[in-house]
N, C-alpha and C positions, 0 to 999 in steps of 0.2 A: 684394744685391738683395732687396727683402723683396717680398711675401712669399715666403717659400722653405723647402720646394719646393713645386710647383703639378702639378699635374696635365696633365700635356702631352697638347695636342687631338688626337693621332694615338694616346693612350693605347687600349691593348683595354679594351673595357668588358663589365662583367657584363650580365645574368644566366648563369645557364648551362642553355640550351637541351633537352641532352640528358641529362642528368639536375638537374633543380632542387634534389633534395634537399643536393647537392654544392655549397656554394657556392663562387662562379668572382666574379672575379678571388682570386689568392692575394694578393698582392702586389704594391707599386711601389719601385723602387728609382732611384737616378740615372743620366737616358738622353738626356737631351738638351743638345747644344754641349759634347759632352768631347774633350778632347784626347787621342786614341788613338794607339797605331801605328799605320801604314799599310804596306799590299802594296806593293815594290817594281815587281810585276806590273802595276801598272795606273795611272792616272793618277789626280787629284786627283779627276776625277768620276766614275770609272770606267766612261768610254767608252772607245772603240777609237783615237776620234779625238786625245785626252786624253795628250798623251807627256810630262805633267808629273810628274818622281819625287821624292817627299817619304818622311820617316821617318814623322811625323805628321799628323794630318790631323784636324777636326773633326767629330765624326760624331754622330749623334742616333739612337734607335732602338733596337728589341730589342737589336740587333748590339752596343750601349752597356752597355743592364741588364740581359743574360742576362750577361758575365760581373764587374758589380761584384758580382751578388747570388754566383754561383760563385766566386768570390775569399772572399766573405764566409762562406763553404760553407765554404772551402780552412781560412780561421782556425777558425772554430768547430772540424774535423777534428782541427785540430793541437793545440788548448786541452784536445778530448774526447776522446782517440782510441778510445772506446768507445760513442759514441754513433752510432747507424744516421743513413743519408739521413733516414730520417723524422721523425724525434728533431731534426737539425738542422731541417726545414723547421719544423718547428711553433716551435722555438726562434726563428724567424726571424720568424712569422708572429704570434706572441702577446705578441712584444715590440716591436712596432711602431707608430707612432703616427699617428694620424690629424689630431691638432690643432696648431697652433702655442703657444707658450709663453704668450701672452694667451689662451687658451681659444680660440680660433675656429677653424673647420673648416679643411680644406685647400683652397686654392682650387683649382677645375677651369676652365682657361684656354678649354676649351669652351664653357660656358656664361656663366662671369664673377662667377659662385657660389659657394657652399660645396660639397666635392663628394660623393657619398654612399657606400658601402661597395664598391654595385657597381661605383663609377669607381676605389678605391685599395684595394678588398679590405681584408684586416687594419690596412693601414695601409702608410706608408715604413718600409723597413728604418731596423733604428738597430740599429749594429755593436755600440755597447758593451753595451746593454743583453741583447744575443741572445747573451752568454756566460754569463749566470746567468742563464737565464726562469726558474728553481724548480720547474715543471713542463712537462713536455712528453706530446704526444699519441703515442706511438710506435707509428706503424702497421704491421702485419706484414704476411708473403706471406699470412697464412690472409683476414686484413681484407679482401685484395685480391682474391682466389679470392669471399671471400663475397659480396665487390662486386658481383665477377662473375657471379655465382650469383642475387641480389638483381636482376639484370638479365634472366636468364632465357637467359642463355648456355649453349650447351649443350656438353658434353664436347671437340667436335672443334674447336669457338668459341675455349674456352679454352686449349687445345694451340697454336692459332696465335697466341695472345693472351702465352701466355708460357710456350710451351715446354715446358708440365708436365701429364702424366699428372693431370686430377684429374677428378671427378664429382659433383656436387651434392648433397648428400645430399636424398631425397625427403620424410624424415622431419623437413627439419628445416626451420624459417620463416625463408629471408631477408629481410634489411630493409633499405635503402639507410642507416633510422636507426641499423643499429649500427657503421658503416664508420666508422672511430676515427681522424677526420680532425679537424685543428686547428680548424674552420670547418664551419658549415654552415647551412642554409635548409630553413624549412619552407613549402612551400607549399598552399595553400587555396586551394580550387575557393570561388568567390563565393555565397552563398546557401547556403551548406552548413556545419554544424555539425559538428564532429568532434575527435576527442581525437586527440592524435599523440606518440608516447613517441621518445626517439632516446635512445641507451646510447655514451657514452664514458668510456674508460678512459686516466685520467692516472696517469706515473710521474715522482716526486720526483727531480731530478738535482741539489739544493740542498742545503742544510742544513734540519731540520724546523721549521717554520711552519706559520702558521695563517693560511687565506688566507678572503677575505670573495670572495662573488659577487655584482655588482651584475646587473639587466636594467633593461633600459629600450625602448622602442618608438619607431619612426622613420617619418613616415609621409611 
């Protein structure tokens, strides 16, 4: 069926609300009309009334793409077994495509369009290509703490937040832009002029190369 894949109209969509600088969606992967197991517990449509028991069952939804994209976690694992959760997602997130093989966007069954970063994020997972990205963003617990920190969380905030003794340092400036995420947005207040720096830090998991950076604007 072309074109394939589409962006399915119950998809979550960006931006991301509570912090903009983060950008949201990460990723899409394959969620809709798969052939799954199913719960012997329940019936085909899982009501009560429903006493129909299958092995499989067609199903669409996170419940789909939370785990082909964890599957695809599970390979990378097993191909790296040195590389962090963070390391895998960016590996997953920078190798992903947005276009079809003739150049053109992906279409969003929402609109009937091409769809934009905030409707597929990075892009569609692509399995083979997220075994070699050459580089990746590997975000640490300090990244995360600084996040936190950048947020204006305060000591007892972050204890519930994950369990660890830490304190902010007063001396030091956090920034949402240095949070060493695969992705990210910057946003501007209308009418207003301003310079905006964001700091990330990539590590080679390749062979060495020499890599070009294109930018481009999307309006």
């Amino acid at each position: 069926v072309q074109p394939s894949p589409v962006v399915a109209a119950f998809s979550s969509r960006g931006l991301n609300p509570v912090t903009p600088a983060i950008f949201k969606l990460d990723i899409i992967t394959p969620g809709v009309n798969i052939l799954a197991g199913w719960t012997g517990e329940v019936g085909l449509t899982g009501l009560a009334i429903d006493q129909r028991h299958v092995n499989f069952n067609i199903v669409s939804g996170t419940s789909m793409s939370c785990p082909h994209v964890s599957g695809l976690a599970a390979i990378l694992k097993a191909a790296h077994p040195e590389w962090s959760p963070t390391a895998i997602k960016s590996a997953l997130m920078t190798t992903a495509y947005s276009t079809y093989l003739n150049g053109e966007k992906i279409k969003d069954v929402a609109t009937g369009g091409p769809a934009t970063p905030f409707d597929y994020g990075a892009g569609h997972v692509d399995s083979i290509a997220a075994l070699d990205p050459g580089l990746v963003y590997d975000t640490t617990i300090d990244d995360y703490l600084g996040f936190l920190c950048a947020l204006n969380y305060t000591p007892s905030q972050i204890k519930s937040t994950t369990q660890t003794n830490f304190t902010c340092q007063k001396s030091k400036k956090y920034t949402l832009g240095d949070f060493n995420y695969p992705s990210f947005s910057v946003p501007f207040q209308i009418g207003l002029r301003s310079t905006v720096k964001y700091t990330r830090t990539i590590t080679n998991v390749g062979v060495p190369a020499t890599y070009k950076i294109s930018l481009y604007s999307q309006t």
